[in-house]
N, C-alpha and C positions, 0 to 999 in steps of 0.2 A: 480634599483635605486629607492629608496623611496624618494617622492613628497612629499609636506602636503601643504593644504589649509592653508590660512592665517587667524589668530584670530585678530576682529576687536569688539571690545564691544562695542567702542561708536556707529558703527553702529547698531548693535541689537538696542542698546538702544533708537536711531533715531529709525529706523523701529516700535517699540512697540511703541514708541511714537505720531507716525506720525497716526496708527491707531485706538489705542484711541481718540484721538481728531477727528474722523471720524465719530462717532454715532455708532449706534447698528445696523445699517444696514449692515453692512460686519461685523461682532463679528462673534468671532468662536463659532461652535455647546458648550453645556455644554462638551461635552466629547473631544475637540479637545482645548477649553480654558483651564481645568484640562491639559492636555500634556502641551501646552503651557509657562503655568507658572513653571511647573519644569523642563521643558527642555530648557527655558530659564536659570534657576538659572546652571544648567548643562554646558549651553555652557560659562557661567561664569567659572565657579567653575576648569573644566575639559578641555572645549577647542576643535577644529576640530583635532588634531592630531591621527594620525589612523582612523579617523571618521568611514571608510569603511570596517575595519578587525575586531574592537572588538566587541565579542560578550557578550551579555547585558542581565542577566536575566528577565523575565517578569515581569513586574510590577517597573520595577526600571526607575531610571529617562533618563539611555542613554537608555532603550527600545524604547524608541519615535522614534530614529534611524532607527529601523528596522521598525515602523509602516507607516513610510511614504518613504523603499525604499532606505536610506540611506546605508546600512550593505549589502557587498557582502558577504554571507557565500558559502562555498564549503564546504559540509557536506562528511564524511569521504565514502567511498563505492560508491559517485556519481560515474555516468559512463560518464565522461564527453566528450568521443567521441561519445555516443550514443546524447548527447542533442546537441551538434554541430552540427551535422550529420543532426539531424531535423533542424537546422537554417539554415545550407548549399543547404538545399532541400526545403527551402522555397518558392513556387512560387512567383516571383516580375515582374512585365513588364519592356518591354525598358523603358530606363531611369531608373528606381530605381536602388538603390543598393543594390549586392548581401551582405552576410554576409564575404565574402572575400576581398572584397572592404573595409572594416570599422575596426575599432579596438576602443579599449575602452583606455581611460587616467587613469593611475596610481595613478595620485592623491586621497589623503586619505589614499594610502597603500592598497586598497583591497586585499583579494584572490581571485584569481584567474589561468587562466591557457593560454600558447602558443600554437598556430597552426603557422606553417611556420611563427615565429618571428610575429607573430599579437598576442596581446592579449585581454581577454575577460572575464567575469565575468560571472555567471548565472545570474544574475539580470537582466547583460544588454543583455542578451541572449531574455529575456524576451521583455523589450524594444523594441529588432530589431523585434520580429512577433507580435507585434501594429506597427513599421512599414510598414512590411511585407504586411497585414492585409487593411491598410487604402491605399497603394499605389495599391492595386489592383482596388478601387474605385473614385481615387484622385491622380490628373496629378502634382507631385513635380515638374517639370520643369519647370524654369521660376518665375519671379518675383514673387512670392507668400509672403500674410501677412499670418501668421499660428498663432492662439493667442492658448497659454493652462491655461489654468484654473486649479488649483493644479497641478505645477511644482514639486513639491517635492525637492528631492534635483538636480536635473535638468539633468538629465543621459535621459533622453528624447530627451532633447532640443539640449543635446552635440550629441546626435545620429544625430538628425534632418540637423545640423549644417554644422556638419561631409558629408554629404552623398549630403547635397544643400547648400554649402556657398553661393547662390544667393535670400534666402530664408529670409528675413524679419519674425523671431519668437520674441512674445511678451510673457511673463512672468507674470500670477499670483498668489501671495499665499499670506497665513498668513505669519507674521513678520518669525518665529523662522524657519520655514523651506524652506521660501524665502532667510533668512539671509545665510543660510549652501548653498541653490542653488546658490547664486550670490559669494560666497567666492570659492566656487569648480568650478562655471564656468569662473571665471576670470582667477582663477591657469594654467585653460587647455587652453583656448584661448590666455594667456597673449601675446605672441610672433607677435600673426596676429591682437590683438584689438578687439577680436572679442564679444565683450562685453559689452554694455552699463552700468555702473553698478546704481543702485539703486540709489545711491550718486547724482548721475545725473538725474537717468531717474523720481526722486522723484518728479520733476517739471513741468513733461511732464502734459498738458490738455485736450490734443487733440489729436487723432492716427497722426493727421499730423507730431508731433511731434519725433515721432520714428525714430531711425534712420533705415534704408534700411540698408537690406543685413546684420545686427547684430542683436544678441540676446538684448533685451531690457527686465530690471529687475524691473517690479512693483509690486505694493504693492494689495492685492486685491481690497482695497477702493479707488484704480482709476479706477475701474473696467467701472461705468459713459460714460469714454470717447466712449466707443467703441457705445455708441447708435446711430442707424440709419445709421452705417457704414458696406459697404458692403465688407467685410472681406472672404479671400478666404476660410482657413478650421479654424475651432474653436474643440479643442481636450481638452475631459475633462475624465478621468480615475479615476473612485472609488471613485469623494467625493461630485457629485452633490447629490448622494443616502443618504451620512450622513451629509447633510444640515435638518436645518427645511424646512418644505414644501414651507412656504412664501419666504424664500432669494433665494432658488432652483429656484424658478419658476421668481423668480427679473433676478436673470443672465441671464436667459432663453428668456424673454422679451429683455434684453439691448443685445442677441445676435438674437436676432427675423429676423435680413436682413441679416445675413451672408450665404456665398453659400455652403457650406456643414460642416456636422458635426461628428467625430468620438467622440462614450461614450462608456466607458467600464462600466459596472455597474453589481452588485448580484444581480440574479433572484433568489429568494425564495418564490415569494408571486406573484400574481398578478401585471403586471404591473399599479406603480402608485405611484403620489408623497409619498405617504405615512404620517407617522407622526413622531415629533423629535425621533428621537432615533432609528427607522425601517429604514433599510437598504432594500430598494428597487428599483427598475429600476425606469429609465425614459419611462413614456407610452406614446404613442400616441396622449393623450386628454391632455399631456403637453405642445406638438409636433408641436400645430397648423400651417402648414403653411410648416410642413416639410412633408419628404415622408420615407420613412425609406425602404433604397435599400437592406440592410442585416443585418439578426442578426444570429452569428456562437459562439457558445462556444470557450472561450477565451483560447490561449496556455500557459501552465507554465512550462518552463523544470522540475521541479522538484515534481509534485502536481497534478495526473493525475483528482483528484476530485475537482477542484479548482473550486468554482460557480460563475462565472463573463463568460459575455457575450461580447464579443465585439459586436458594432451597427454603420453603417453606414448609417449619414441621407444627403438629399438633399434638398434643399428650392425649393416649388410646382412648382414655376413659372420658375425656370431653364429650 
């Protein structure tokens, strides 16, 4: 049975709006403004239908899709019981969840494939070992706030959701791929509520204001609130690296008291903020005040040379 996201313009258009009128302190890198603006006219033009199955050539305006995670592909010759196989043998401690416990939401239409009536996608294959990965260093049990910082289109967060509906996850990104995460997680959640959307959460000021035990859908420039709050885990995958150095190291500061932190980031260079345009790790002397428990080259079902790192940190005084 094919699903589809709901198409909602006037909110994009709220979202673009709401961040504009915010300053240049949350404005996206040059190269993520350029995506922005034509994949906004995109989601005009074209729409969420299929979001998940069609594939986009490079350089076109639905490519944006695939650059932040949206596009399940299953490429012809995969061996997709060999890349289960590794997700199924993921080591997770009590409590966490195996990969037989989970399944992924249809919605969008992905491709993808069945084990014993569950379904899965490689994407979210991927997904579950940054699970996998942080649960080894980080107790999901129990009230936990989990804030991520580039949601993408939020197959993270449905993981997260999925595996700890007792779990308080906060949501940030830019407009255009916050707008496809808050329309795709409301689809899958709609039944249980399990979704604050945007609409709502636009007003929030203050973490007080989240609700518990739902995913909460903000915008990055309320990003603010979380200062001086002691937040259980804060999860950021692949985009503190292509920030400018200055707003990287702003989030950095506004998450300075939280108690632990997983980053996925490209090692190419020295660790170090770097400059606009270099894609590099998060180092140490960014760090202050944290401890950095591991760093393990990251899994991709499909991409045995993939350069991204998974990093496990811990705030000193834990």
């Amino acid at each position: 049975m094919t699903i589809q996201a709901d198409d909602d313009i006037e909110l994009l258009d709220l979202m673009l709006t709401d961040q504009a009128r915010c300053g240049e302190r949350y404005g996206a890198t040059a190269r993520w403004d350029g995506y922005s603006r034509i994949f906004a006219d995109f989601l005009r033009d074209v729409g969420l239908r299929d979001f998940r199955k069609h594939s986009h050539p490079k350089g076109s305006p639905g490519y944006v899709l695939h650059s932040f995670g949206a596009v399940d592909g299953l490429s012809a010759g995969t061996d997709i019981w060999k890349v289960y196989g590794t997700a199924a043998n993921a080591f997770v401690p009590a409590g966490a969840r195996t990969i037989d416990q989970l399944a992924v939401s249809r919605v969008g239409n992905p491709n993808g494939f069945e084990v014993q009536g569950r379904f899965y996608t490689l994407s979210w294959l991927n997904f579950f070992h940054r699970y996998a990965y942080v649960s080894k260093y980080f107790d999901f049990n129990g009230d936990n706030v989990i804030v991520e910082l580039g949601s993408g289109s939020g197959k993270q967060a449905e993981l997260l959701r999925k595996a700890h509906p007792h779990s308080t996850i906060v949501l940030f990104d830019l407009p255009t791929q916050l707008y496809v995460a808050n329309q795709y997680l409301t689809k899958v959640f709609e039944d249980d509520h399990g979704v604050v959307p945007y609409q709502v959460a636009r007003e929030f000021t203050s973490l007080d204001d989240v609700v518990r035990g739902k995913i909460n859908v903000l915008g990055n420039w309320q990003f603010d609130m979380l200062q001086g709050r002691d937040i259980d885990l804060f999860w950021n995958a692949a985009s503190l690296q292509e920030m400018a150095p200055d707003t990287a190291k702003h989030y950095l500061r506004v998450t300075s008291s939280v108690r632990h932190m997983f980053l996925m980031h490209m090692l190419r260079s020295e660790p170090d903020m770097g400059v606009p345009g270099r894609r590099k790790v998060i180092g140490s002397k960014a760090m202050a005040g944290f401890d950095e428990i591991d760093r393990t080259h990251a899994r991709h079902c499909n991409n045995r040379d993939w350069p991204y790192y998974d990093s496990f940190w811990k705030r000193s005084d834990l």
